[in-house]
C-alpha positions as CSV (number, residue, x, y, z in Angstrom):
1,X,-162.7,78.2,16.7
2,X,-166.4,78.4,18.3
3,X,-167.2,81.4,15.5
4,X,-165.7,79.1,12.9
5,X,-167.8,76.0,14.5
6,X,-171.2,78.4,14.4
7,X,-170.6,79.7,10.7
8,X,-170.2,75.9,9.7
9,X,-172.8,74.3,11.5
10,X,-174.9,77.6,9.9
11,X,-173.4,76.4,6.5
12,X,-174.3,73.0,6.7
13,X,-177.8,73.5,8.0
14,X,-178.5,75.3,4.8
15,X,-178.3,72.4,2.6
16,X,-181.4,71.0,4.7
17,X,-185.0,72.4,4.5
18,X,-185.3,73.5,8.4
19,X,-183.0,73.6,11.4
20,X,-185.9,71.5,12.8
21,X,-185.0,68.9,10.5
22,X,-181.9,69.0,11.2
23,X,-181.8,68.3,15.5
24,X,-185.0,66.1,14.6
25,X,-182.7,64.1,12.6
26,X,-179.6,64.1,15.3
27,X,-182.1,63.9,18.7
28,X,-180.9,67.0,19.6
29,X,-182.5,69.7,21.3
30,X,-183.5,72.8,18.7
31,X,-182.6,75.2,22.4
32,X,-179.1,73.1,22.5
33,X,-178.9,73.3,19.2
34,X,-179.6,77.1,18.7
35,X,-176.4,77.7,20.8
36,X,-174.4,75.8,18.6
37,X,-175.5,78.1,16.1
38,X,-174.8,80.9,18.1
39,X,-171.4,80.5,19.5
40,X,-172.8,80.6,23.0
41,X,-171.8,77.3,23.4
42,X,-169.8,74.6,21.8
43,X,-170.9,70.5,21.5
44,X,-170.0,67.7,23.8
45,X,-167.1,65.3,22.1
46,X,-169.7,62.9,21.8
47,X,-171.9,65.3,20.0
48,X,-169.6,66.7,18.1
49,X,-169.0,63.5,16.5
50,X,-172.6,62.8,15.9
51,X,-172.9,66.2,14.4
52,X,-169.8,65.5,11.7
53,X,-171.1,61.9,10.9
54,X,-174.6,63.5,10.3
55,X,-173.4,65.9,7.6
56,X,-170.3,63.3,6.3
57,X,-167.2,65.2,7.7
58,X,-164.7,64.6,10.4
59,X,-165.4,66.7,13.8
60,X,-162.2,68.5,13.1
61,X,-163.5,69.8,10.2
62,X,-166.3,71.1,11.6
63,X,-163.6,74.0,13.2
64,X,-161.9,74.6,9.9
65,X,-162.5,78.4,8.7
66,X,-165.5,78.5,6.7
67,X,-163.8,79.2,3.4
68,X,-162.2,75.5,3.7
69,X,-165.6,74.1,5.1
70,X,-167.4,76.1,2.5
71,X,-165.3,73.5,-0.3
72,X,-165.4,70.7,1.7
73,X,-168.8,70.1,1.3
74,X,-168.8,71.9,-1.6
75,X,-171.2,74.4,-1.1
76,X,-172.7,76.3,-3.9
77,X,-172.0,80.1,-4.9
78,X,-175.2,82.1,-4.2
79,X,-174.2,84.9,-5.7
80,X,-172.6,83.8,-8.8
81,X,-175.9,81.2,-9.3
82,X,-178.0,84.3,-9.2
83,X,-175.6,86.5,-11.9
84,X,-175.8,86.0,-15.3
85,X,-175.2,82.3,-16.7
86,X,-173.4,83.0,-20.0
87,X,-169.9,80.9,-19.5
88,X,-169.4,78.3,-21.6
89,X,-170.0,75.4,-19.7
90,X,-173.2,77.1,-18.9
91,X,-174.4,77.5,-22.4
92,X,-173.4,74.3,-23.5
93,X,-175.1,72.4,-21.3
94,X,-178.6,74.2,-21.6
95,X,-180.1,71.8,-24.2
96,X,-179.4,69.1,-22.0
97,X,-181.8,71.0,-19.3
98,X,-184.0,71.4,-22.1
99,X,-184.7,68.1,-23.4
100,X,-183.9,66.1,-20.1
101,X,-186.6,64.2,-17.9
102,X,-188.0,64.9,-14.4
103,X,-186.2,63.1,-12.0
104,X,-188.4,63.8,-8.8
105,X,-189.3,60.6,-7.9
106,X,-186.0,59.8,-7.7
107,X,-184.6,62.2,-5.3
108,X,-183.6,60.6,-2.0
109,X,-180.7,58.8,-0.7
110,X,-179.1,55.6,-1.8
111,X,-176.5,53.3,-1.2
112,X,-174.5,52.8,-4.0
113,X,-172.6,49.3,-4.4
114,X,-169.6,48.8,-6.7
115,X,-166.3,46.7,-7.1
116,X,-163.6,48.9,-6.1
117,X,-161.4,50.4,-8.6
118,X,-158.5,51.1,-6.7
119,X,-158.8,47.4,-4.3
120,X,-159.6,44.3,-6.7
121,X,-162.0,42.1,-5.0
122,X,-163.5,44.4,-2.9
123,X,-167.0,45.8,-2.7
124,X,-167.0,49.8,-2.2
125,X,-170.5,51.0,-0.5
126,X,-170.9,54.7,-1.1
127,X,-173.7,57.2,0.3
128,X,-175.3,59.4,-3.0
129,X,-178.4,61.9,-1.9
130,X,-180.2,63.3,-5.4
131,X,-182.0,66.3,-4.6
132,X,-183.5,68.8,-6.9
133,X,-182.7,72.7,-7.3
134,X,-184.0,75.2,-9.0
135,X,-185.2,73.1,-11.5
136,X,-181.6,71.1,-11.9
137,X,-181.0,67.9,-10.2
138,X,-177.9,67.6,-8.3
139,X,-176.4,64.8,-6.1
140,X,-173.6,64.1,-3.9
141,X,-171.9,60.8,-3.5
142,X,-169.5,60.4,-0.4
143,X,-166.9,56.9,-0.2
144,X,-164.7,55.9,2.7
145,X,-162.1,53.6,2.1
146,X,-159.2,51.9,4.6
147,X,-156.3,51.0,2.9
148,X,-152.7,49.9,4.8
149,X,-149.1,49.7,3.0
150,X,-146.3,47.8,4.5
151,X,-145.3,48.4,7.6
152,X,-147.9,51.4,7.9
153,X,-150.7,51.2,9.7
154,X,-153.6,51.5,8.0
155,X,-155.0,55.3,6.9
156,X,-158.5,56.3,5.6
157,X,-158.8,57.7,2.4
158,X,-162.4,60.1,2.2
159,X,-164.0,61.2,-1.4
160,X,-166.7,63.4,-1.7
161,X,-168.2,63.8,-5.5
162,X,-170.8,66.6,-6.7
163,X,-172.1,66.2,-10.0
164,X,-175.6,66.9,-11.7
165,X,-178.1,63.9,-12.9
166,X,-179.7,63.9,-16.1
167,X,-182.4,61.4,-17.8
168,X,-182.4,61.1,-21.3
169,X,-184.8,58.8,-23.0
170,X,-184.4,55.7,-20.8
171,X,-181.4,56.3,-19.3
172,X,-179.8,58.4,-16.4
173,X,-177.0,60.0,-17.0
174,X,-174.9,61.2,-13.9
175,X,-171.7,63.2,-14.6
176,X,-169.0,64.5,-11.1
177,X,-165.9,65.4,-10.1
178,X,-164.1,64.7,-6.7
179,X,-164.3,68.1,-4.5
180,X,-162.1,67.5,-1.9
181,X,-158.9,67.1,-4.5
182,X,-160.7,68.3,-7.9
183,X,-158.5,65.8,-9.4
184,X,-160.6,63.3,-10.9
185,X,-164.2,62.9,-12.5
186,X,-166.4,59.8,-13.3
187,X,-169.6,59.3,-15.0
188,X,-172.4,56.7,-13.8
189,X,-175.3,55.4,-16.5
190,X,-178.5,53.9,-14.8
191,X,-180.9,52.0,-16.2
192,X,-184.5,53.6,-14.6
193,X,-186.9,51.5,-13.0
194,X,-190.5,51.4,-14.1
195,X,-191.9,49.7,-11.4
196,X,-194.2,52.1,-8.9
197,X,-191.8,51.5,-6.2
198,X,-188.2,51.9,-6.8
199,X,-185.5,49.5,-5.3
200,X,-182.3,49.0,-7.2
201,X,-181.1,50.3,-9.9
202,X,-178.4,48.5,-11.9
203,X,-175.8,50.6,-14.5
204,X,-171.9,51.3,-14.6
205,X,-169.7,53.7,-13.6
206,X,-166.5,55.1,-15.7
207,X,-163.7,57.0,-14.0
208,X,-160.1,56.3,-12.6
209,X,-158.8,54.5,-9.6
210,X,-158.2,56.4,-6.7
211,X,-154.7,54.8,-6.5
212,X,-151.1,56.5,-6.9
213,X,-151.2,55.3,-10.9
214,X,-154.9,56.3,-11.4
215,X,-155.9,53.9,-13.9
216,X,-159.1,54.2,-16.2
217,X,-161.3,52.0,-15.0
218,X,-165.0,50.6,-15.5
219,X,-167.1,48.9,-12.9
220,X,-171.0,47.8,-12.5
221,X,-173.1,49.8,-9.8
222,X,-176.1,49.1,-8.1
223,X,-178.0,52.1,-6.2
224,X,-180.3,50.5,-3.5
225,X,-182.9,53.2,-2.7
226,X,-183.0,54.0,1.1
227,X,-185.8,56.6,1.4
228,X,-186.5,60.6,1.1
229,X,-185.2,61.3,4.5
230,X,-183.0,59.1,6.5
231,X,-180.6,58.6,9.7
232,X,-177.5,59.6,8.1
233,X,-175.5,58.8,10.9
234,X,-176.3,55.3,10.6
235,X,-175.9,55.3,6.9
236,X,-172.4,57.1,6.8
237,X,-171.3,54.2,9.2
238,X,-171.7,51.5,6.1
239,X,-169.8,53.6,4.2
240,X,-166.4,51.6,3.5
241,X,-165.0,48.4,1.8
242,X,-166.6,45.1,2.0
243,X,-165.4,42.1,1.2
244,X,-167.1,39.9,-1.5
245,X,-168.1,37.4,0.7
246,X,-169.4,39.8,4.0
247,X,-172.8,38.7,5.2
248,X,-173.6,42.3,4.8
249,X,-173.7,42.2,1.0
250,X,-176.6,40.2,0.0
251,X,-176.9,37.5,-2.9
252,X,-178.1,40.2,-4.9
253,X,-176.2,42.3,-4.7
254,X,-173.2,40.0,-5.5
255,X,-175.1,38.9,-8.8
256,X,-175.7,42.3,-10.1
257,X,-172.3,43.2,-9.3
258,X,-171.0,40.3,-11.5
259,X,-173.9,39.2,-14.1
260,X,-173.3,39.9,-18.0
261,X,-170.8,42.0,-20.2
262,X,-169.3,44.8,-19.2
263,X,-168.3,45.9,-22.8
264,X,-171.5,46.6,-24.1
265,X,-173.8,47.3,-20.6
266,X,-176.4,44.9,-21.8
267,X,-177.8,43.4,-18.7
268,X,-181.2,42.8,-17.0
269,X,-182.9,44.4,-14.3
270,X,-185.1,43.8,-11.5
């Protein structure tokens, strides 16, 4: 379990640019930390749990054996990224590469708001990051939901997407699929904003409920720009069901959420 724990944590780091960054980030010691790494020691409860809300997993997960870690958080194939590309997939999507924008000044993280797909009436907040590599712009978008049935108690139901980001002439086009399940994938359109300082972004988001009947569904989004680097502990907390009304979920928010026609996508933005 503590070798499984190290080549994790080791795993997980990568996705970061420094190890620095990374105990900087969680107040932890880079010495204490460095153990961690190591095997030589193994994190408090406490930390432990700090540790797996930092990176969006459950502390137990941080002990699976890497290969189930390694798809978890659905980390990338080093060695087939630096082969050859000529699959399909690969080949078809290389005008897209060609002729799309640069997205840089919209790497970071964001909050994404949306009305829930598989629970009418409520308000899903989600936690993207949209990073940039090797000249492709990738994100990850991460939902928490708690649902109960009758006479169950209630059970947590976790998603964690991976998709890549495109702008094409004045749009953003984001395409995913769910990694934990690879059962589903969704597509989000963003209108960009073209103000110096970005805020919210408004757009929709096709895919299907996460529900038992998985139903095609269509909602509005808004993505609520955080910063470049952030306390993801503290963000990965708001990450669950709202209702309409919460205090949390400000006027405008709700109006975005709700304002013009869904059938076309025609709608103003900030």
């Amino acid at each position: 379990m503590a070798d499984f724990l190290a080549a994790n944590l080791k795993l997980a780091c990568s996705h970061y640019r420094s190890i620095s960054e990374v105990c900087r980030q969680l107040a932890i010691h880079r010495a204490q930390f460095n153990k961690y790494l190591s095997g030589q020691s193994e994190p408090t409860k406490y930390n432990l749990k700090r540790i797996g809300d930092f990176f969006g997993v459950e502390d137990y997960e941080l002990k699976l054996p890497p290969e189930q870690f390694a798809r978890l958080i659905g980390a990338r194939n080093t060695s087939a990224a630096s082969g050859p590309q000529n699959d399909p997939i690969s080949e078809l999507f290389k005008p897209l590469h060609a002729q799309a924008g640069n997205l840089s000044r919209y790497c970071g993280y964001y909050f994404e708001y949306s009305n829930c797909m598989s629970v009418p009436g409520s308000i899903l907040v989600s936690l993207v990051h949209l990073w940039e590599e090797r000249g492709s712009f990738l994100f990850e978008r991460q939902e928490r939901q708690e649902r109960s049935s009758a006479g169950l108690q209630q059970a947590e139901v976790r998603c964690r997407y991976l998709g890549a980001a495109f702008q094409l002439q004045d749009r953003l086009f984001l395409i995913d699929y769910e990694s934990l399940t690879l059962n589903e994938m969704s597509q989000t359109v963003l209108i960009p904003s073209f103000k110096s300082r970005i805020t919210r972004l408004n757009g929709l988001k096709t895919g299907v409920s996460s529900g038992d009947r998985r139903n095609p569904a269509c909602t509005r989004v808004v993505w609520e720009f955080l910063g470049e680097e952030i306390n993801r502990i503290n963000a990965y907390r708001q990450v669950k069901l709202y209702r309409p009304d919460d205090p949390r979920i400000d006027d405008d928010i709700r109006e975005r959420l709700s304002a013009g026609t869904v059938s076309n996508g025609l709608f103003e933005i900030e």
